[in-house]
PDB file of the backbone (N, CA, C, O) and the ligand in Angstrom, with CONECT records:
HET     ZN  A 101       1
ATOM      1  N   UNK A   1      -7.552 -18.333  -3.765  1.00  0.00           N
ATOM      2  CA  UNK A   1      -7.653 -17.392  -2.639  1.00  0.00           C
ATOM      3  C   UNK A   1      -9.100 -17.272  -2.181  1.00  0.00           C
ATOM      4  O   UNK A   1      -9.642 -16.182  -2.363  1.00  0.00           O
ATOM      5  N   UNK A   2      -9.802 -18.261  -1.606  1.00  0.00           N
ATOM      6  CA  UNK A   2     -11.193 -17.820  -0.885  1.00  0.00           C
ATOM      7  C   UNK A   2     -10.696 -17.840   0.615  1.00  0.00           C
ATOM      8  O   UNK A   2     -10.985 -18.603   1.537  1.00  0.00           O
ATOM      9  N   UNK A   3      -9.855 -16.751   0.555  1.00  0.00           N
ATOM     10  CA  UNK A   3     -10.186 -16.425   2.063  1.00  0.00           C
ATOM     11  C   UNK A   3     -11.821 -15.541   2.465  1.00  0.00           C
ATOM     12  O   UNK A   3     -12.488 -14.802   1.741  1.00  0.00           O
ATOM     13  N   UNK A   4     -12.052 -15.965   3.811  1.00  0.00           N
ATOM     14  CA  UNK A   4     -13.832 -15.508   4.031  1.00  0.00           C
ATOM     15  C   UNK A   4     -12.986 -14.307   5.041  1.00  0.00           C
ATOM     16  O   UNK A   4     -11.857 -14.247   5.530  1.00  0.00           O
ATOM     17  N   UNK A   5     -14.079 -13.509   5.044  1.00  0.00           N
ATOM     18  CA  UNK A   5     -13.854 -12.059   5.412  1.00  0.00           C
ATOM     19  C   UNK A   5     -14.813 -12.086   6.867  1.00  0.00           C
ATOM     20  O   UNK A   5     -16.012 -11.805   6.839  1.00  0.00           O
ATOM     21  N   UNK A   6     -14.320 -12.344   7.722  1.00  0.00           N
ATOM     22  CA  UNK A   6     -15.640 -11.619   9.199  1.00  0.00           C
ATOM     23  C   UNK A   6     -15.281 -10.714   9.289  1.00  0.00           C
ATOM     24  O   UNK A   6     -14.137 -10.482   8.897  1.00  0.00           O
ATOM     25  N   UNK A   7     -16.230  -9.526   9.968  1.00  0.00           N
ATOM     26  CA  UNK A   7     -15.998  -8.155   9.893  1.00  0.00           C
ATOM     27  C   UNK A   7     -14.558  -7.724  11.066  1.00  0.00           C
ATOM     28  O   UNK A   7     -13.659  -6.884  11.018  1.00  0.00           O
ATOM     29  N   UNK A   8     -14.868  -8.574  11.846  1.00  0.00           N
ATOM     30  CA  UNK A   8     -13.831  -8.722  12.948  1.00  0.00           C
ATOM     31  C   UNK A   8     -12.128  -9.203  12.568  1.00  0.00           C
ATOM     32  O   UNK A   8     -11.078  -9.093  13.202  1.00  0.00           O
ATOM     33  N   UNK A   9     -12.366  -9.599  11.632  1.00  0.00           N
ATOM     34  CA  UNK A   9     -11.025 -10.425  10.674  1.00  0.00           C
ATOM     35  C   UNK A   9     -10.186  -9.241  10.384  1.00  0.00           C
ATOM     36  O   UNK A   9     -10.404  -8.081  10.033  1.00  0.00           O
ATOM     37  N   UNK A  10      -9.036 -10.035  10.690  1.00  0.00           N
ATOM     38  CA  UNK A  10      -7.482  -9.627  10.289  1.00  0.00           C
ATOM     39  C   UNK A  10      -7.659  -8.915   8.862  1.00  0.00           C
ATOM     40  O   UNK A  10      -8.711  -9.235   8.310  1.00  0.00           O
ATOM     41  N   UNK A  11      -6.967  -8.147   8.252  1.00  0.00           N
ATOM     42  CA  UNK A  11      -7.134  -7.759   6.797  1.00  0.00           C
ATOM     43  C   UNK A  11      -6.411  -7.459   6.556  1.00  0.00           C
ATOM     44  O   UNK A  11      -6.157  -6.372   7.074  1.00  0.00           O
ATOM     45  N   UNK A  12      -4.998  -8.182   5.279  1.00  0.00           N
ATOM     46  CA  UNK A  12      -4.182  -8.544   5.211  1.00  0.00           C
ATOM     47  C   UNK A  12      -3.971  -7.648   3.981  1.00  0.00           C
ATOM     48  O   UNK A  12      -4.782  -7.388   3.092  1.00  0.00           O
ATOM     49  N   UNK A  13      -2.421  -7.141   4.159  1.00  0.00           N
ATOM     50  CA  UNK A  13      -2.036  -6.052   3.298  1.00  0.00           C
ATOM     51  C   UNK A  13      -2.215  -6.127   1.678  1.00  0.00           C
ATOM     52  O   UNK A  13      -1.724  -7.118   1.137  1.00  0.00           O
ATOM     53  N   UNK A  14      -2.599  -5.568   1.201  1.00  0.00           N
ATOM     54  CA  UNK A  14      -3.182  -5.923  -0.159  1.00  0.00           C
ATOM     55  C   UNK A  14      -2.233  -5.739  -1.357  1.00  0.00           C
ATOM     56  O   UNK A  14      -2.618  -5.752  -2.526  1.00  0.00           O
ATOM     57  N   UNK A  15      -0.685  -5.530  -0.879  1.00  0.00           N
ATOM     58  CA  UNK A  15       0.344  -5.784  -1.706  1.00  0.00           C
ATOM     59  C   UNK A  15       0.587  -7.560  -2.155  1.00  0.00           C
ATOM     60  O   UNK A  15       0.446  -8.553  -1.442  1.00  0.00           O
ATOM     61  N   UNK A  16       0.891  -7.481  -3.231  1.00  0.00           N
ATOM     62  CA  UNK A  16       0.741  -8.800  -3.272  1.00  0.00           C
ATOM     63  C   UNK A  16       2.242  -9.903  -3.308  1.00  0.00           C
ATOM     64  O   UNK A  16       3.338  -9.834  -3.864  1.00  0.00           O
ATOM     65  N   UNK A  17       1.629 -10.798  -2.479  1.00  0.00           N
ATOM     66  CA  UNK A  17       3.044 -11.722  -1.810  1.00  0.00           C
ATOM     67  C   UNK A  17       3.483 -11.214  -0.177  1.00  0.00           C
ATOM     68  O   UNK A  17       4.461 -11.568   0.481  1.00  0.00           O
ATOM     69  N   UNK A  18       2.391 -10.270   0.188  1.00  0.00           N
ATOM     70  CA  UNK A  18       1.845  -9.682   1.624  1.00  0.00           C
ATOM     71  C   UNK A  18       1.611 -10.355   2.337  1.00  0.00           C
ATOM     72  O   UNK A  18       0.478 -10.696   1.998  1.00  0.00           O
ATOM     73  N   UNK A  19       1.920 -11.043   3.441  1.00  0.00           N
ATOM     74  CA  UNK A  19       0.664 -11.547   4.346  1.00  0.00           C
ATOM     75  C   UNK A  19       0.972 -10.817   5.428  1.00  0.00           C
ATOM     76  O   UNK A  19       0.631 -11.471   6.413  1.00  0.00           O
ATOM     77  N   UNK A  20       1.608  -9.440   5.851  1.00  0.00           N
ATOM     78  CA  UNK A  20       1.170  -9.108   6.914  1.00  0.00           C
ATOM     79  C   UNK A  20      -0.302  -8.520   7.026  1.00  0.00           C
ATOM     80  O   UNK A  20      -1.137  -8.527   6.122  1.00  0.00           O
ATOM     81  N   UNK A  21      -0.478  -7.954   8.446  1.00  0.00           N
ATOM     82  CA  UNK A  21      -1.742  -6.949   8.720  1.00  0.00           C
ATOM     83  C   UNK A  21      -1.887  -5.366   8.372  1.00  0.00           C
ATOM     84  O   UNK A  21      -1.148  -4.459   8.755  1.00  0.00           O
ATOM     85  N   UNK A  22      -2.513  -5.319   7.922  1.00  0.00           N
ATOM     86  CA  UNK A  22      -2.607  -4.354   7.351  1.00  0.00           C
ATOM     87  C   UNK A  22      -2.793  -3.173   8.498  1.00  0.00           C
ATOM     88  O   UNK A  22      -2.486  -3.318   9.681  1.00  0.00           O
ATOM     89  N   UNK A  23      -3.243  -2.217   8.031  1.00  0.00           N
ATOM     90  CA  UNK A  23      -2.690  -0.844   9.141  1.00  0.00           C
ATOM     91  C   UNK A  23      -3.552   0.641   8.541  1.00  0.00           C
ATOM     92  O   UNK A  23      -4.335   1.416   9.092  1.00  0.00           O
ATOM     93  N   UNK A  24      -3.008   0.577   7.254  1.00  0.00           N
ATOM     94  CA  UNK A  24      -3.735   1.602   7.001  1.00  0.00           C
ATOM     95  C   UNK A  24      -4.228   1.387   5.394  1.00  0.00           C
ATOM     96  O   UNK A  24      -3.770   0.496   4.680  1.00  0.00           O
ATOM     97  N   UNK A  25      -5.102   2.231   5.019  1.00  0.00           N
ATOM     98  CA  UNK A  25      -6.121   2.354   4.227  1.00  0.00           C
ATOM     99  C   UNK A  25      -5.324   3.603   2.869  1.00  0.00           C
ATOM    100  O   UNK A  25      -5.538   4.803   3.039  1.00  0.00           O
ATOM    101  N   UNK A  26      -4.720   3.283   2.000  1.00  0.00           N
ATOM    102  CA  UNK A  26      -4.471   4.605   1.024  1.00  0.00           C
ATOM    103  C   UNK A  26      -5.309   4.436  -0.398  1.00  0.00           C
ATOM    104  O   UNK A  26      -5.971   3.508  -0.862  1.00  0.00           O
ATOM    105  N   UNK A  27      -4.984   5.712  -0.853  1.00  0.00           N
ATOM    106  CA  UNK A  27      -5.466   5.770  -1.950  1.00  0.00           C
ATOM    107  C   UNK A  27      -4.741   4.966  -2.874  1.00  0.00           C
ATOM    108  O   UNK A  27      -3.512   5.039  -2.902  1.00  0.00           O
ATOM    109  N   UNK A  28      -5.467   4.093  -3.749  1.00  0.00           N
ATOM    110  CA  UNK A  28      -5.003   2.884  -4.574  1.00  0.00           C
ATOM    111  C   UNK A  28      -4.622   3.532  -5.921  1.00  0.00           C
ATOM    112  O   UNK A  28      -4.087   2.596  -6.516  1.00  0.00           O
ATOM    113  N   UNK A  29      -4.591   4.714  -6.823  1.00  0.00           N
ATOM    114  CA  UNK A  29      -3.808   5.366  -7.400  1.00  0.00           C
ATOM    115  C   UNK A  29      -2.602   5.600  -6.845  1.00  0.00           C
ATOM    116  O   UNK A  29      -1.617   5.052  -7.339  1.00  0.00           O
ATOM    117  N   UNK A  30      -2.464   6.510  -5.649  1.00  0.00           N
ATOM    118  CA  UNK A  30      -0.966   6.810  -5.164  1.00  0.00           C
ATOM    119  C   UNK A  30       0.229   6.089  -5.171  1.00  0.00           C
ATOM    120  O   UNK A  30       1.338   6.296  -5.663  1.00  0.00           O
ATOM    121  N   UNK A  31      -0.600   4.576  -4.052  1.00  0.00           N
ATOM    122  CA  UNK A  31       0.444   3.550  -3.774  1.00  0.00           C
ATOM    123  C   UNK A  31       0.354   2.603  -5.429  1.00  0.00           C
ATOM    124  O   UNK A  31       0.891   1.512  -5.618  1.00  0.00           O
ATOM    125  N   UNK A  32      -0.127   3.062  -6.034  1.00  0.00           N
ATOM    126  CA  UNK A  32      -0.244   2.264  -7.327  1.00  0.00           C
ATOM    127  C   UNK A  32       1.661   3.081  -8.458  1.00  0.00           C
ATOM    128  O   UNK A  32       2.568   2.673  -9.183  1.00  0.00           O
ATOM    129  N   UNK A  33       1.158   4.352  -7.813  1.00  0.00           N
ATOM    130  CA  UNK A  33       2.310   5.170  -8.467  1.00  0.00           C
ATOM    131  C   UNK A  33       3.247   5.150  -7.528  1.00  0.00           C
ATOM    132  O   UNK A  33       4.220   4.663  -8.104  1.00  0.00           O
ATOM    133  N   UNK A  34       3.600   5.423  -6.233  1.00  0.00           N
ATOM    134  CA  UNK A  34       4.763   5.356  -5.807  1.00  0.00           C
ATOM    135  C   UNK A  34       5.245   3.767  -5.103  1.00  0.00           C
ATOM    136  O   UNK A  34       6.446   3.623  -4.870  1.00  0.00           O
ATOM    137  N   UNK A  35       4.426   2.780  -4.828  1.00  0.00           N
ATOM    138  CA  UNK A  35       5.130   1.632  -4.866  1.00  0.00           C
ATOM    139  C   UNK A  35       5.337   0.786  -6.264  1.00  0.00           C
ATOM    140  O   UNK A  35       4.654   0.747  -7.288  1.00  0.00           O
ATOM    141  N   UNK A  36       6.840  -0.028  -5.799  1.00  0.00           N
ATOM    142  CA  UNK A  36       6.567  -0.967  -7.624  1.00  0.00           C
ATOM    143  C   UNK A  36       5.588  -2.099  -7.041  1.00  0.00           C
ATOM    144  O   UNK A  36       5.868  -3.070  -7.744  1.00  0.00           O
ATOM    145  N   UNK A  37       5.018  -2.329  -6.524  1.00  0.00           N
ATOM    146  CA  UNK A  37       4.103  -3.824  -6.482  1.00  0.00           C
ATOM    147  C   UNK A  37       3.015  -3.588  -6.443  1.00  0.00           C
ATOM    148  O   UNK A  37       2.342  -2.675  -5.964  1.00  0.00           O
ATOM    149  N   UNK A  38       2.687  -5.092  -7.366  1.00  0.00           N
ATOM    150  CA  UNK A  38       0.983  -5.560  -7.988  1.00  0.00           C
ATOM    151  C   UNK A  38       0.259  -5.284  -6.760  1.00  0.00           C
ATOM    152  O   UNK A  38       0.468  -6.045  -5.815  1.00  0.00           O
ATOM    153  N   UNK A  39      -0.511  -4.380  -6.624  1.00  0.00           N
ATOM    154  CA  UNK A  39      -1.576  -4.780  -5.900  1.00  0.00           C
ATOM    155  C   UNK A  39      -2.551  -5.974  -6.087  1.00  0.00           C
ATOM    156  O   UNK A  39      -2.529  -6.756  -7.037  1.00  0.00           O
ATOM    157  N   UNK A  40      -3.547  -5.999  -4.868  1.00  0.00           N
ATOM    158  CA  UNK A  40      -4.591  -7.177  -4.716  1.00  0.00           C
ATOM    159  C   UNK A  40      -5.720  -6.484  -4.745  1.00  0.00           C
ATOM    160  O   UNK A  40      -5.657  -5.316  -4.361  1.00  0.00           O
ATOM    161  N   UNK A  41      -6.919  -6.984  -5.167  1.00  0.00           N
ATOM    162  CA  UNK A  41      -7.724  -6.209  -4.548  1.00  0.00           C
ATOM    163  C   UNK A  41      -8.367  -5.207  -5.346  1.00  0.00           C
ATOM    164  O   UNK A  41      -7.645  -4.583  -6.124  1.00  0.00           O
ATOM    165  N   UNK A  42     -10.261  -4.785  -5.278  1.00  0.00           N
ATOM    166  CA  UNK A  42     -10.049  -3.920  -5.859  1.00  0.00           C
ATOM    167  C   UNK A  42     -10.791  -2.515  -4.981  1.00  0.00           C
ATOM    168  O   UNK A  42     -11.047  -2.627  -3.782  1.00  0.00           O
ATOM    169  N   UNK A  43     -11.087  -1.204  -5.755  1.00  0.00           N
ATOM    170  CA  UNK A  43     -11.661   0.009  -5.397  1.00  0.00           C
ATOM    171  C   UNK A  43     -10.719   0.717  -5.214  1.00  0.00           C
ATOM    172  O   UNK A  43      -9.517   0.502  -5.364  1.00  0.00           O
ATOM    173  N   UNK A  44     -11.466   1.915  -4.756  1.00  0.00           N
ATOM    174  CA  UNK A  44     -10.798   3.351  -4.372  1.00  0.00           C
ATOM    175  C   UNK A  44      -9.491   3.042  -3.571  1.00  0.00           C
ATOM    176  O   UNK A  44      -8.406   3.522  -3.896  1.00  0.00           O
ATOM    177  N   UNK A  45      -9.657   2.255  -2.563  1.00  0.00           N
ATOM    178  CA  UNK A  45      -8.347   2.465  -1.261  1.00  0.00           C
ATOM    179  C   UNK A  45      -7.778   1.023  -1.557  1.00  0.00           C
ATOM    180  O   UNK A  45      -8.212  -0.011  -2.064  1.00  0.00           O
ATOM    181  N   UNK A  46      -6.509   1.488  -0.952  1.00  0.00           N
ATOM    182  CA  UNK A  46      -6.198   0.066  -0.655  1.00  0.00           C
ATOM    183  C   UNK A  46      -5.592  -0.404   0.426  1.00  0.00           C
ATOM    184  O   UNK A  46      -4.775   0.455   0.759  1.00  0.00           O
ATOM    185  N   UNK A  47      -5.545  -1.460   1.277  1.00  0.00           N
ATOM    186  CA  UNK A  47      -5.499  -1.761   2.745  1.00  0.00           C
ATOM    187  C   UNK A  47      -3.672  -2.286   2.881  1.00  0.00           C
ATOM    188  O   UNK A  47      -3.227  -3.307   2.356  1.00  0.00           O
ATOM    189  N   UNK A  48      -2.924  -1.382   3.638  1.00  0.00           N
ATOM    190  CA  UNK A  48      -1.269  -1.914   3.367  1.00  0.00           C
ATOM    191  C   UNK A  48      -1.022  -2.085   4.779  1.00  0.00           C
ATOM    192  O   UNK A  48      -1.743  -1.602   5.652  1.00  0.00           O
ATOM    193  N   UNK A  49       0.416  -3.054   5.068  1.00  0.00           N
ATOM    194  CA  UNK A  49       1.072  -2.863   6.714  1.00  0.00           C
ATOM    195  C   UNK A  49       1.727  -2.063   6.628  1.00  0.00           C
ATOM    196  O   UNK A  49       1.907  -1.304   5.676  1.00  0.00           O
ATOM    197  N   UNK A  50       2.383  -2.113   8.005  1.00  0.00           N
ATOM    198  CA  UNK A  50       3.080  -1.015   8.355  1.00  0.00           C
ATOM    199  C   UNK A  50       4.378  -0.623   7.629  1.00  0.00           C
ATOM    200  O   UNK A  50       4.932   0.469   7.502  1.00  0.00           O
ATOM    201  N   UNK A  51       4.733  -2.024   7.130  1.00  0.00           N
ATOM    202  CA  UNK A  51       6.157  -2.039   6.781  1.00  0.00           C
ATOM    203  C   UNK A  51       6.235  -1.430   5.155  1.00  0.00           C
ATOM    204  O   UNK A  51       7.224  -0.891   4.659  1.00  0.00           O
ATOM    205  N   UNK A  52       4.944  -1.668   4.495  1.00  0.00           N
ATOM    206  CA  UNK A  52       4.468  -0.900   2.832  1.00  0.00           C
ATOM    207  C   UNK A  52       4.085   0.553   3.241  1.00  0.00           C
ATOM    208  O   UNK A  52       4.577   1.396   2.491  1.00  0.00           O
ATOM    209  N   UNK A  53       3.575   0.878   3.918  1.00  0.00           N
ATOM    210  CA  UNK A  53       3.600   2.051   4.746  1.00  0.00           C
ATOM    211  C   UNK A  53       4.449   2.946   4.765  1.00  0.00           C
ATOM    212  O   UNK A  53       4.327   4.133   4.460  1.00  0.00           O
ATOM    213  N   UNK A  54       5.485   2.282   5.192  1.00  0.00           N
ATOM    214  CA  UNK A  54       6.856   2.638   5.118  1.00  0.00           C
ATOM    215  C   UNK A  54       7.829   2.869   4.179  1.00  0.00           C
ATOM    216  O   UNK A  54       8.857   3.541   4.269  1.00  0.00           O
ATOM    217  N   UNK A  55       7.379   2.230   3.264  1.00  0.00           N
ATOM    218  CA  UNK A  55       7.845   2.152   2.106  1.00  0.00           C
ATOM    219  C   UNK A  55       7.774   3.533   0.977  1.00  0.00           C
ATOM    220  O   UNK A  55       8.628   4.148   0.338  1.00  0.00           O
ATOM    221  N   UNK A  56       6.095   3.647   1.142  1.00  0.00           N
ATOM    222  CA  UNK A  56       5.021   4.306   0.920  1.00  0.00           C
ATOM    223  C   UNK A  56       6.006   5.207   1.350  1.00  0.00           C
ATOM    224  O   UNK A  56       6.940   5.200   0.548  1.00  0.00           O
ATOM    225  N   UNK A  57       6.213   6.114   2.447  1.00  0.00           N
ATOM    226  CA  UNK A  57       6.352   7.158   2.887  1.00  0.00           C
ATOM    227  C   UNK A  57       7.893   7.500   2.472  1.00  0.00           C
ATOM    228  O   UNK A  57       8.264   8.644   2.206  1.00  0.00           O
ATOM    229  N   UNK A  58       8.749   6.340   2.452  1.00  0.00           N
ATOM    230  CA  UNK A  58       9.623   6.633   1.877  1.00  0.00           C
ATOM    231  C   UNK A  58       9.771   7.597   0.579  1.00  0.00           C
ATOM    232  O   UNK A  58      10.192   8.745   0.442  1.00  0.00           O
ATOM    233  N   UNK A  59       9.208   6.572  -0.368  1.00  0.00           N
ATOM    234  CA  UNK A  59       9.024   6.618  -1.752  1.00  0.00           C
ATOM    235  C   UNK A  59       8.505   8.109  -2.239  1.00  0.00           C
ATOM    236  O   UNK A  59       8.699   8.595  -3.354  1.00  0.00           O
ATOM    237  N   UNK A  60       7.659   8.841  -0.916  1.00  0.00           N
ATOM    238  CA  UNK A  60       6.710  10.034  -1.795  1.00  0.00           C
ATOM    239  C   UNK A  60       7.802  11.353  -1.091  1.00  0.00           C
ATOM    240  O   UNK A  60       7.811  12.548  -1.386  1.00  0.00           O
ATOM    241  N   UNK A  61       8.621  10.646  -0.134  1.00  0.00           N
ATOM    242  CA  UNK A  61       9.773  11.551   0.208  1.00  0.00           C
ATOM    243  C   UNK A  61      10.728  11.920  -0.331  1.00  0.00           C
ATOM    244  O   UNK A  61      11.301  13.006  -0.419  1.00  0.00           O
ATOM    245  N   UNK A  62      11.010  10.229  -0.982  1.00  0.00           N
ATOM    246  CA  UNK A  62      12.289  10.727  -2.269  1.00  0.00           C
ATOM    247  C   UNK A  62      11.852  11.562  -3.563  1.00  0.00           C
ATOM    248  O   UNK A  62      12.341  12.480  -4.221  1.00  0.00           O
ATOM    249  N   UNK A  63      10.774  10.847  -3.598  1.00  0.00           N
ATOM    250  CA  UNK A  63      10.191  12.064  -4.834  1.00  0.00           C
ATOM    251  C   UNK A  63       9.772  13.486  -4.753  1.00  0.00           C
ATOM    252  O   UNK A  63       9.303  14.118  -5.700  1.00  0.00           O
ATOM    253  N   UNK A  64      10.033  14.083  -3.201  1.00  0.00           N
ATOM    254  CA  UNK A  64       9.536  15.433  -2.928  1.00  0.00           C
ATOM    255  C   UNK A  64      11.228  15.894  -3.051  1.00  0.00           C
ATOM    256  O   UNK A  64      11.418  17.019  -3.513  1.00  0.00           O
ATOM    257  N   UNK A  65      12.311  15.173  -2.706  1.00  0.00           N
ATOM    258  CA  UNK A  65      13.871  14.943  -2.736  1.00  0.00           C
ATOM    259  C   UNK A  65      14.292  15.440  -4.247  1.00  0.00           C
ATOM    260  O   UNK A  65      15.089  16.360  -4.430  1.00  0.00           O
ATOM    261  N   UNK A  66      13.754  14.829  -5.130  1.00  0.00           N
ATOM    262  CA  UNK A  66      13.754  15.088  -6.362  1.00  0.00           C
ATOM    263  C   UNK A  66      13.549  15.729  -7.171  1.00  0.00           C
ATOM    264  O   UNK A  66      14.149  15.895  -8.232  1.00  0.00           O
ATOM    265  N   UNK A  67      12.237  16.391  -6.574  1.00  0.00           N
ATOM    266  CA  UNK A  67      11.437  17.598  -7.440  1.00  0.00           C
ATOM    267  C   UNK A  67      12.233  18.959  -6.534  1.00  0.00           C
ATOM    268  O   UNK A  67      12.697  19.828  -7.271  1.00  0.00           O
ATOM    269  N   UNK A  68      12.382  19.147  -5.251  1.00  0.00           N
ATOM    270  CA  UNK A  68      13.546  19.862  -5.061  1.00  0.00           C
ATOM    271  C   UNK A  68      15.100  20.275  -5.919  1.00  0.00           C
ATOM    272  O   UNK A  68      15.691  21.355  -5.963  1.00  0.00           O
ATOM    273  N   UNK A  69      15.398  19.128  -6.460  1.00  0.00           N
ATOM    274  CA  UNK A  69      16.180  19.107  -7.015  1.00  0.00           C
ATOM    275  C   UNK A  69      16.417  19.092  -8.335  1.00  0.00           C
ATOM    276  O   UNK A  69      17.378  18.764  -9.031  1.00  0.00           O
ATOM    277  N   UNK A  70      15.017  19.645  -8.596  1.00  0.00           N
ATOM    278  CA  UNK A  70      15.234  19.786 -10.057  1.00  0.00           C
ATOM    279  C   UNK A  70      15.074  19.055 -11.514  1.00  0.00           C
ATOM    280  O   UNK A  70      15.254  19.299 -12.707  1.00  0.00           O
ATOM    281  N   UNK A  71      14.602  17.952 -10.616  1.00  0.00           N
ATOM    282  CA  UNK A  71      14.065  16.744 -11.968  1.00  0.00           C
ATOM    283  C   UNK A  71      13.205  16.833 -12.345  1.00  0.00           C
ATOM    284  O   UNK A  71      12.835  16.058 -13.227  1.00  0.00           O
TER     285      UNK A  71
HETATM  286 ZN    ZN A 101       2.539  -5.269   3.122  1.00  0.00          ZN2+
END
């Protein structure tokens, strides 16, 4: 993987087996705990698309679903 980085460059979701574009920036604990996949990559944040995003938002919904309910 030597992909080269221009500042202007695409930056590709940092889930791994990803190649979309990434979108937004989370905290790399969170999506570490509420998605199941290896991240890429390292530091504080981590760079996901829209569609892990989604996922993401799913995931911290069902678990607000849950703790409602008593688990
Ligand atoms: Zn992705």
């Amino acid at each position: 993987m030597a992909r080269e980085r221009k500042s202007d460059e695409i930056i590709i979701c940092e889930v791994s087996n990803c190649d979309n574009e990434s979108t937004r920036s989370l905290s790399r604990k969170k999506v570490d705990k509420e998605l199941n996949h290896s991240l890429t990559g390292s530091g504080s944040k981590v760079k996901i698309c829209k569609e892990h995003y989604k996922e993401f938002k799913k995931a911290t919904k069902k678990e607000k679903k849950l703790d409602s309910l008593g688990w």
